[in-house]
MARROPA-851099 format. One record per residue: x, y negated, z negated of N, C-alpha, C in turn; residue in three letters. Coordinates in steps of 0.001 Angstrom, whole numbers, plus 524288, in hexadecimal, padded with zeros to 5 digits. Example, Ala and Ser with C-alpha at 12.3 -4.5 7.8 and 13.67 -1.06 7.14 Angstrom:
BEGIN
PT     n_X     n_Y     n_Z    ca_X    ca_Y    ca_Z     c_X     c_Y     c_Z   resn
PT   83386   8163A   7E188   8300C   81194   7E188   83390   80CE4   7E188    Ala
PT   83232   808CA   7E458   83566   80424   7E41C   83264   7FFE2   7E142    Ser
This chain:
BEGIN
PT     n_X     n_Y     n_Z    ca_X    ca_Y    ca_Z     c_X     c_Y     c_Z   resn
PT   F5E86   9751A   3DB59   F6259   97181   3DD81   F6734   974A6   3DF05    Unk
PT   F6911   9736E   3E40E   F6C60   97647   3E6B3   F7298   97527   3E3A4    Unk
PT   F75F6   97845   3E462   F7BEB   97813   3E195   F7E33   97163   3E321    Unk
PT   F7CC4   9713C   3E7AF   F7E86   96C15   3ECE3   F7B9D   967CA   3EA14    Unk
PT   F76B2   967E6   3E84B   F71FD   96281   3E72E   F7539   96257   3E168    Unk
PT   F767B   96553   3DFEB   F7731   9632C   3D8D9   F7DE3   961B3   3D93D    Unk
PT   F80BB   96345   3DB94   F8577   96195   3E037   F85CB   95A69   3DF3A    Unk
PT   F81C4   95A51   3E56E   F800C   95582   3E72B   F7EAE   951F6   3E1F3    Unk
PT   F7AB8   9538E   3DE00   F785D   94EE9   3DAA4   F7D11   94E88   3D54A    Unk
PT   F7FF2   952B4   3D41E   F82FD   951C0   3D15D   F8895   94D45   3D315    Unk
PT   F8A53   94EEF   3D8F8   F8E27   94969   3DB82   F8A69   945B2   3DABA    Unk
PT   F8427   94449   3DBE1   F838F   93FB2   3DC69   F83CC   93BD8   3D819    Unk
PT   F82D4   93EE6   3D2D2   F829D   93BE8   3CD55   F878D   93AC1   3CCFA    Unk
PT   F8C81   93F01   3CDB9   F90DF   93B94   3CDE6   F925D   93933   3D0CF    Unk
PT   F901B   93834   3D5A0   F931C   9329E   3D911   F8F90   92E34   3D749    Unk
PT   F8A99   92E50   3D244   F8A3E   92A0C   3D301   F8C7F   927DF   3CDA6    Unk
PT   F90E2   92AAA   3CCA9   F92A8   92A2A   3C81D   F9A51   9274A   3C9E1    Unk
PT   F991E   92823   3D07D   F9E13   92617   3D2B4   FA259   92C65   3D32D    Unk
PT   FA11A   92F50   3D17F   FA3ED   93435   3D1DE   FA7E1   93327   3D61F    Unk
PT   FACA8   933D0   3D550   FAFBF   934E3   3D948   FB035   93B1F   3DC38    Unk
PT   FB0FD   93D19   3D8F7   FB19B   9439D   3DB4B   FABF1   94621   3DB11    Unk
PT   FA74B   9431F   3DA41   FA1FB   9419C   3DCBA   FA18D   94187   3E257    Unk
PT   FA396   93EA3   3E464   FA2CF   93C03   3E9B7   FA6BB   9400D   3EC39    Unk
PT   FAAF2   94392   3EC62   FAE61   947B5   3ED4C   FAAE6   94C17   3EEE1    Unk
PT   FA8E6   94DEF   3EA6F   FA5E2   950F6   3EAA0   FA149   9504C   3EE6B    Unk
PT   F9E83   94C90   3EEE1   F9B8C   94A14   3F128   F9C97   94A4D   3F81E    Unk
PT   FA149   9489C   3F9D2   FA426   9491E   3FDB4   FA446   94EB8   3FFDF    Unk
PT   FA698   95053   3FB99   FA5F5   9576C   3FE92   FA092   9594E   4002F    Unk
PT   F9E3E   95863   3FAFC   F97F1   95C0A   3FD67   F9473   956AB   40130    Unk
PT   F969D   95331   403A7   F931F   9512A   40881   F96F1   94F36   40B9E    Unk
PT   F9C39   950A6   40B39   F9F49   950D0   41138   F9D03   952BE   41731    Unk
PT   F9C29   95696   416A5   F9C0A   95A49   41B56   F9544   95A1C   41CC8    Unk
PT   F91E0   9588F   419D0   F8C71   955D7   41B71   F8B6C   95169   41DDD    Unk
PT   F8E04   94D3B   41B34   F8EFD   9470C   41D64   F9319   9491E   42289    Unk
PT   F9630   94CB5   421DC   F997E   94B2A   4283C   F951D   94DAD   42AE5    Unk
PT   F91B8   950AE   42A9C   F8EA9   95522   42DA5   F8BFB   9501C   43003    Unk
PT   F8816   94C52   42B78   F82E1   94A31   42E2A   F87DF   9458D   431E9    Unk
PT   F8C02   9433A   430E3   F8E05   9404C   433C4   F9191   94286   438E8    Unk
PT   F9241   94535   438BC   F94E1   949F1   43E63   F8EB0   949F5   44210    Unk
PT   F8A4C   94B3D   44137   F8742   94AC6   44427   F84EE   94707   44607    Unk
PT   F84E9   94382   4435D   F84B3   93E6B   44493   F88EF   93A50   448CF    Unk
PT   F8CD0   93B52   446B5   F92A9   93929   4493C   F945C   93BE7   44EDC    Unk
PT   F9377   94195   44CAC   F963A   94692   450BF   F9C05   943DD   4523E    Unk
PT   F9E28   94359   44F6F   FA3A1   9417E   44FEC   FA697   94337   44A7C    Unk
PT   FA8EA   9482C   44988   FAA68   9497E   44621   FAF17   9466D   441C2    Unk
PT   FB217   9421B   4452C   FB61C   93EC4   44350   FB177   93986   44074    Unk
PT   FAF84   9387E   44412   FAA38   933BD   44078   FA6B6   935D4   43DB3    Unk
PT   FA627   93C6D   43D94   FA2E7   93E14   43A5A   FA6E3   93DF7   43319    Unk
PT   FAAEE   9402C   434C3   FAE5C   9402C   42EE5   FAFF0   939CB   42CFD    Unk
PT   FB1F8   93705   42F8E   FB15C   93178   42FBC   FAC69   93097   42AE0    Unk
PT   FA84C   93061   42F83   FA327   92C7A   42B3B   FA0E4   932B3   4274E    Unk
PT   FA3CA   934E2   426C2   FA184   93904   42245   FA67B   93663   41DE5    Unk
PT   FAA79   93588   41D42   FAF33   93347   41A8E   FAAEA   92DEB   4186B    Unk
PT   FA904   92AC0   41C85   FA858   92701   41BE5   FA345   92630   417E4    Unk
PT   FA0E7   92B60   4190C   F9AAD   92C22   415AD   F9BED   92B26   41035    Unk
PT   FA0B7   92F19   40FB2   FA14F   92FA8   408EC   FA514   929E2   407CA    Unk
PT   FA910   9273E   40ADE   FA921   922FC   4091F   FA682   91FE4   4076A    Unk
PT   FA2A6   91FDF   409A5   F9D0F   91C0E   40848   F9A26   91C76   404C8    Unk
PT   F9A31   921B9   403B7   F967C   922CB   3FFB3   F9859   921AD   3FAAE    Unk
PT   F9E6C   923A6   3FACC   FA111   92349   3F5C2   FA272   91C10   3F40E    Unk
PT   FA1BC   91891   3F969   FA20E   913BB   3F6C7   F9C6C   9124E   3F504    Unk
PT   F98E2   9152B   3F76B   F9187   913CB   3F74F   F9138   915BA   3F108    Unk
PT   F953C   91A38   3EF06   F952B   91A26   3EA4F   F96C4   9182B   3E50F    Unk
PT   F99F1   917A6   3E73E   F9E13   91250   3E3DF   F9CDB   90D41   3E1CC    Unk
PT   F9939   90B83   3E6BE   F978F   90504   3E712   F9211   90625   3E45B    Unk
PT   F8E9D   90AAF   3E7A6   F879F   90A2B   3E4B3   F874B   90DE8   3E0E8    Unk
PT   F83FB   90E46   3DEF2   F8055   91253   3DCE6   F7E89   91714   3E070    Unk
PT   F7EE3   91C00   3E1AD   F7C7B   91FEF   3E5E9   F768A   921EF   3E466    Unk
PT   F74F2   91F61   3DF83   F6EE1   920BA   3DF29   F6CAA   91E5F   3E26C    Unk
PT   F6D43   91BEF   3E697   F69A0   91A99   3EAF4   F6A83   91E7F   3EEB5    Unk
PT   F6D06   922F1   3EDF7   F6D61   927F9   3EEA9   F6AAF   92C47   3EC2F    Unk
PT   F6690   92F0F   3ECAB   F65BB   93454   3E9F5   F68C4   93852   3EA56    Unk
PT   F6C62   938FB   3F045   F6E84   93C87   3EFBE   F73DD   93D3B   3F372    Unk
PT   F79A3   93E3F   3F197   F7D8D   93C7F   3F5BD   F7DF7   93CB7   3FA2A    Unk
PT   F7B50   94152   3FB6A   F7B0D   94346   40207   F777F   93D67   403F0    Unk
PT   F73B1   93CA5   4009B   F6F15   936D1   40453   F74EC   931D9   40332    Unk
PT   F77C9   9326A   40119   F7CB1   92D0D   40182   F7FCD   92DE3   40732    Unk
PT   F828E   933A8   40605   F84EF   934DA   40928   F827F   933FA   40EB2    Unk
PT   F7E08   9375A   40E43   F7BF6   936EC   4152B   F7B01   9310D   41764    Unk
PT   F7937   92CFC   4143E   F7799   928AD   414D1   F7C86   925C1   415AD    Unk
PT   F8043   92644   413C2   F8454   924BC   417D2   F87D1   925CB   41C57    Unk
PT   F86F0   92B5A   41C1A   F892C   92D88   41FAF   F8626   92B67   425A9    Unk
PT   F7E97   92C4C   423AA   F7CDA   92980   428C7   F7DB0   922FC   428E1    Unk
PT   F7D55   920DA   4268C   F809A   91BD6   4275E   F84FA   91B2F   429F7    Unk
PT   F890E   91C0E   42744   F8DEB   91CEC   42A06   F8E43   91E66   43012    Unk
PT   F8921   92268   4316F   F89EE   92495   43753   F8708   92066   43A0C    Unk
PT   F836E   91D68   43743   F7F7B   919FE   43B0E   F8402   91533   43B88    Unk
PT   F888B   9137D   437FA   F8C0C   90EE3   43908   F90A1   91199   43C60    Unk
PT   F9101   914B5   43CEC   F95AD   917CC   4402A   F94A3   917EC   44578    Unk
PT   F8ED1   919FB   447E5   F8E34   91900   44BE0   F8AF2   9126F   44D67    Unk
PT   F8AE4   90F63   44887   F8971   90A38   44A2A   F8ECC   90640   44C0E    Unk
PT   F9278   90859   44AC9   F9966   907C6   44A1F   F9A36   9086F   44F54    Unk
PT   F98E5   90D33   4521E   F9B17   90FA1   45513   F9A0E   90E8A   45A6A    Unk
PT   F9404   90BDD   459D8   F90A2   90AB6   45EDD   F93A0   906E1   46265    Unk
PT   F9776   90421   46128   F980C   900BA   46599   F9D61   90339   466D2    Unk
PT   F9EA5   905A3   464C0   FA585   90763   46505   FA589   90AE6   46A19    Unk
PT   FA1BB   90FF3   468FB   FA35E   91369   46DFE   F9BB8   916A4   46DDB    Unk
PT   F9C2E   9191E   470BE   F9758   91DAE   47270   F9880   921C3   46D6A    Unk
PT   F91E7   92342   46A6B   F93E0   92604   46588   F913D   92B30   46743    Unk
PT   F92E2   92EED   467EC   F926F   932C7   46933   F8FFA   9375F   4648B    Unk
PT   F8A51   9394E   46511   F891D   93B70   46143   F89CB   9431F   46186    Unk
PT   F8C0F   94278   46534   F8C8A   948ED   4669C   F91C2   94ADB   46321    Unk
PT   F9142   94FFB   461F0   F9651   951CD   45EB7   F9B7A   951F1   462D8    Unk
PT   F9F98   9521A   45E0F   FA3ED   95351   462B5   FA4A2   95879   462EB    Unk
PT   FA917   95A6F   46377   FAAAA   95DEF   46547   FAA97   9613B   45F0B    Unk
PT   FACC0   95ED5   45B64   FAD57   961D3   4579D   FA6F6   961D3   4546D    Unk
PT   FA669   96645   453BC   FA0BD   96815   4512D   FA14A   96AF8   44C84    Unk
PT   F9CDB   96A65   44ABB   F9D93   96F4A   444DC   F9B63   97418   44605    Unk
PT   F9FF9   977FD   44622   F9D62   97E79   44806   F9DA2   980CA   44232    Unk
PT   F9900   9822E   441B8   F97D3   9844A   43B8A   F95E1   98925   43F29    Unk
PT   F9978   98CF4   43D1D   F98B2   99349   4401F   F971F   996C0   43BE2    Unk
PT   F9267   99958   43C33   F9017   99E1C   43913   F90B6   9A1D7   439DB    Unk
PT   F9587   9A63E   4386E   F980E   9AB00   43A3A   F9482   9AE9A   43BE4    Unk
PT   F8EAB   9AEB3   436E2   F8C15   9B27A   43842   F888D   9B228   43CB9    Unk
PT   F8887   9AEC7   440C0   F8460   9AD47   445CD   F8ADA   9AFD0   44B2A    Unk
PT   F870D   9B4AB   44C6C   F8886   9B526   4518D   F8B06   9B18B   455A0    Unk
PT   F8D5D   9B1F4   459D5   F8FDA   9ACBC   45DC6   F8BAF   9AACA   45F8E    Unk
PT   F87B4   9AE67   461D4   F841A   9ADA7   4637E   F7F19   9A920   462F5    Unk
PT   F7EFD   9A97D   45CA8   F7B6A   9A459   458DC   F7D0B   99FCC   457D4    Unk
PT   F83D1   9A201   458BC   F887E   99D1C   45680   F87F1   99898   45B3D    Unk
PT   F88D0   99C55   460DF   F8712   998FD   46467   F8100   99639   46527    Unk
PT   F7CEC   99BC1   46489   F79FD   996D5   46497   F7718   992D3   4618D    Unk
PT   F795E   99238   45D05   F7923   98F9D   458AA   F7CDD   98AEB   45AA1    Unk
PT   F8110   98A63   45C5B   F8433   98610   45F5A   F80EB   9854F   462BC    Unk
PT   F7EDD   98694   465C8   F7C26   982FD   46AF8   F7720   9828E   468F3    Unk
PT   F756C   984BE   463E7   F6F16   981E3   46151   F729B   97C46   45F2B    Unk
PT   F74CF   97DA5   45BBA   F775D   977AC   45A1C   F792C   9759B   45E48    Unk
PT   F7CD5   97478   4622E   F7DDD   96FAA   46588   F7929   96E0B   46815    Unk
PT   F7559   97157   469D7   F711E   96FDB   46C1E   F6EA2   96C22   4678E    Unk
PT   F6E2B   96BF7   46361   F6AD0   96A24   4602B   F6CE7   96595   45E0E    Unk
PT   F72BE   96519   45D9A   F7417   96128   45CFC   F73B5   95B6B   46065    Unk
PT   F74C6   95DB6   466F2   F7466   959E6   46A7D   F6EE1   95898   46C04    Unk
PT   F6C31   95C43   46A33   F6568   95BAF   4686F   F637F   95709   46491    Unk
PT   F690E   956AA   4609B   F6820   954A9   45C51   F69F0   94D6F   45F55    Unk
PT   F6CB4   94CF1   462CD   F6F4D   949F7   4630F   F6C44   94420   464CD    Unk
PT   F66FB   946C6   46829   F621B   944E1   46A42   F5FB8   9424F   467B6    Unk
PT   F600F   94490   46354   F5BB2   94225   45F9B   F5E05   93CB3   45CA2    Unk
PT   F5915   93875   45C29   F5BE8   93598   458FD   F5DFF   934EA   45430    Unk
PT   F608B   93121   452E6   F6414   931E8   44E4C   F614F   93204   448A3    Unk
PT   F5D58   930C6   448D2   F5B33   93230   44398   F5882   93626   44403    Unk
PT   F57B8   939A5   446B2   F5764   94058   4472B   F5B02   94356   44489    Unk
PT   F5F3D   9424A   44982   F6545   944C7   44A38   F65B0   9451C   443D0    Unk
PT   F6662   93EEC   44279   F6823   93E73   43C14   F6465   94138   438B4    Unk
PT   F60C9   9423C   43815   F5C72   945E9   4349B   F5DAA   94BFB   43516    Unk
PT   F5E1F   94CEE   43B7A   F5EF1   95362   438D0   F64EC   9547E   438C4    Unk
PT   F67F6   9529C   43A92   F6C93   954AA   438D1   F6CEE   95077   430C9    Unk
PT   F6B8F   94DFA   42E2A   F6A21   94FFE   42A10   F6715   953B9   4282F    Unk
PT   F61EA   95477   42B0F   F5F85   9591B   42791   F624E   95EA5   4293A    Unk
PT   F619E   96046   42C7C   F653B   96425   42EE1   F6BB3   96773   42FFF    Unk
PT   F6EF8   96313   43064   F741E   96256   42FF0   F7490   963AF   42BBF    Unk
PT   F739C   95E71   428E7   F7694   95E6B   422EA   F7259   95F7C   41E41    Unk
PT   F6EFE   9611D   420BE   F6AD1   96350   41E6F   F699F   9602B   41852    Unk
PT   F67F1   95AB7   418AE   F66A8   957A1   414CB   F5EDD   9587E   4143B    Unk
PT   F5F4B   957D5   41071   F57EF   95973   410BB   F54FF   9531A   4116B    Unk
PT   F4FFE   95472   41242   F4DC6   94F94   413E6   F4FCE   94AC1   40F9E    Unk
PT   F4E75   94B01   40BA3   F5043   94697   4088C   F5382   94347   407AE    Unk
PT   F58C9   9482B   407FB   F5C40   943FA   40940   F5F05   9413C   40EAF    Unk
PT   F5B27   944D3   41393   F5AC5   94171   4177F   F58E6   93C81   417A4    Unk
PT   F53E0   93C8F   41502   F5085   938C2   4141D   F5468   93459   41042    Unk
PT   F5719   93483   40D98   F5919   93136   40913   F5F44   92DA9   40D39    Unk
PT   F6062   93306   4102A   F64D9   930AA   41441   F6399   92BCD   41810    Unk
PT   F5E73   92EFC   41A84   F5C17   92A12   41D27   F578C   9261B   41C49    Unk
PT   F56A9   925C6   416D4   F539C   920E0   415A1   F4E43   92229   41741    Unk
PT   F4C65   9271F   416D6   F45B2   927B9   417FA   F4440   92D2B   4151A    Unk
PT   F3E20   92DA9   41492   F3D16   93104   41221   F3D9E   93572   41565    Unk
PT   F3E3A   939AE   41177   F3C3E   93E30   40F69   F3891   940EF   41495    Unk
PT   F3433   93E20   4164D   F2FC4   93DE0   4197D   F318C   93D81   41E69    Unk
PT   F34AB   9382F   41FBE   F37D8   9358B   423F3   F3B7B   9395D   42696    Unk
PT   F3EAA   93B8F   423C0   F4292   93FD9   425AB   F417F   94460   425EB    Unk
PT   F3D56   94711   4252D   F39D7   94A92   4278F   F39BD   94ABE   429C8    Unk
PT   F3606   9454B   42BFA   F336E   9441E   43140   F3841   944C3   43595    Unk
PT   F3C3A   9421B   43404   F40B7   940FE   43787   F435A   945DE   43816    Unk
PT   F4475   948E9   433BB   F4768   94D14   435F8   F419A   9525C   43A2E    Unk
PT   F3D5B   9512C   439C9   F3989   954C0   43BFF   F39E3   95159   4415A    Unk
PT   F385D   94D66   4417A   F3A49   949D1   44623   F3F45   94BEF   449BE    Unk
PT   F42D7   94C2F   44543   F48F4   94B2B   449A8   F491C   951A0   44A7A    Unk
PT   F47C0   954BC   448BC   F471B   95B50   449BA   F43B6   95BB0   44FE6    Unk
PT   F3EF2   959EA   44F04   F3BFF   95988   453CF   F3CD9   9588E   4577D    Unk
PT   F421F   9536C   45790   F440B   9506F   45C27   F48D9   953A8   45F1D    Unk
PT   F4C8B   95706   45A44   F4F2B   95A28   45B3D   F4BC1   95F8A   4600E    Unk
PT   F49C9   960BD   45B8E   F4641   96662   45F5E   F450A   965FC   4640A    Unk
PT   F4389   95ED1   4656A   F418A   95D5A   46A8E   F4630   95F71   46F74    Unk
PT   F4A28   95B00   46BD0   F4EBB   95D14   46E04   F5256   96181   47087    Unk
PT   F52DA   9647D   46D5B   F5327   969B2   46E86   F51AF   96D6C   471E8    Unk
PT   F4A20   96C17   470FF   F46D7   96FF3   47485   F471C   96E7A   47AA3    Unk
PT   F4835   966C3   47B55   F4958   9668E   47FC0   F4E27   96691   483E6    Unk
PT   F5363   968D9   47FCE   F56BD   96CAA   482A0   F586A   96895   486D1    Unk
């Protein structure tokens, strides 16, 4: 068991104990994951921090009011509202204006000193290509591999996020890979 998993199961016994500086802790180590899977989703960096604020509000009243053993594990609370939250945000949003799923201007440049300009660049135009590759696909694709991939959650607790087996999200993430590749190869 990794430093992070005994981390994770030790916050979870104390939030279901109501822990206050539980849920703190908690906050830090799945801030910057929950904004990750909701920034790709949103691509609006101001509505991405927004409904990431709004994730842990929720959770911390989802803790307060229930029990979280209908939880195995915080990240399956966390993610499960976070995709909630994004499916009522753009259900909110639909009559208001045109929701635009392309990034803006501001992006996340995560730069690796040791890669030449050369890789740096074309490692930027493998990713934008792949993203607007990504953009094609439908949304329960899109949503599968930027969890498995992105935020690199393993099948299970994909499977626990979205209400199907183990088996199911396999299929779906081998599915939404295939549909991607299609993509791509036809340039």
């Amino acid at each position: 068991m990794t430093n992070r998993n005994l981390k994770e199961k030790i916050l979870y016994l104390r939030l279901k104990q109501k822990d206050k500086e539980a849920f703190i802790e908690a906050y830090d180590l799945y801030l910057d994951d929950i904004y990750r899977f909701i920034f790709f989703k949103v691509s609006s960096k101001e509505e991405a921090e927004d409904l990431a604020s709004s994730v842990f509000l929720k959770a911390w009243n989802y803790i307060q009011n229930n029990s979280i053993s209908d939880f195995k594990t915080l990240k399956a609370l966390f993610y499960k509202i976070a995709r909630n939250l994004v499916i009522d945000h753009y259900r909110s949003n639909a009559n208001k204006k045109d929701i635009s799923i392309e990034a803006d201007e501001t992006c996340l440049n995560i730069v690796d000193e040791r890669q030449d300009i050369l890789a740096r660049i074309d490692n930027s135009n493998d990713f934008e290509n792949i993203r607007e590759k990504m953009l094609d696909l439908k949304e329960e694709y899109r949503e599968v591999l930027i969890m498995k991939y992105v935020n690199e959650l393993s099948v299970s607790e994909i499977a626990k996020i979205l209400d199907k087996t183990n088996g199911n999200v396999r299929v779906l993430v081998y599915r939404a890979l295939n549909a991607l590749r299609g993509n791509v190869e036809d340039k």
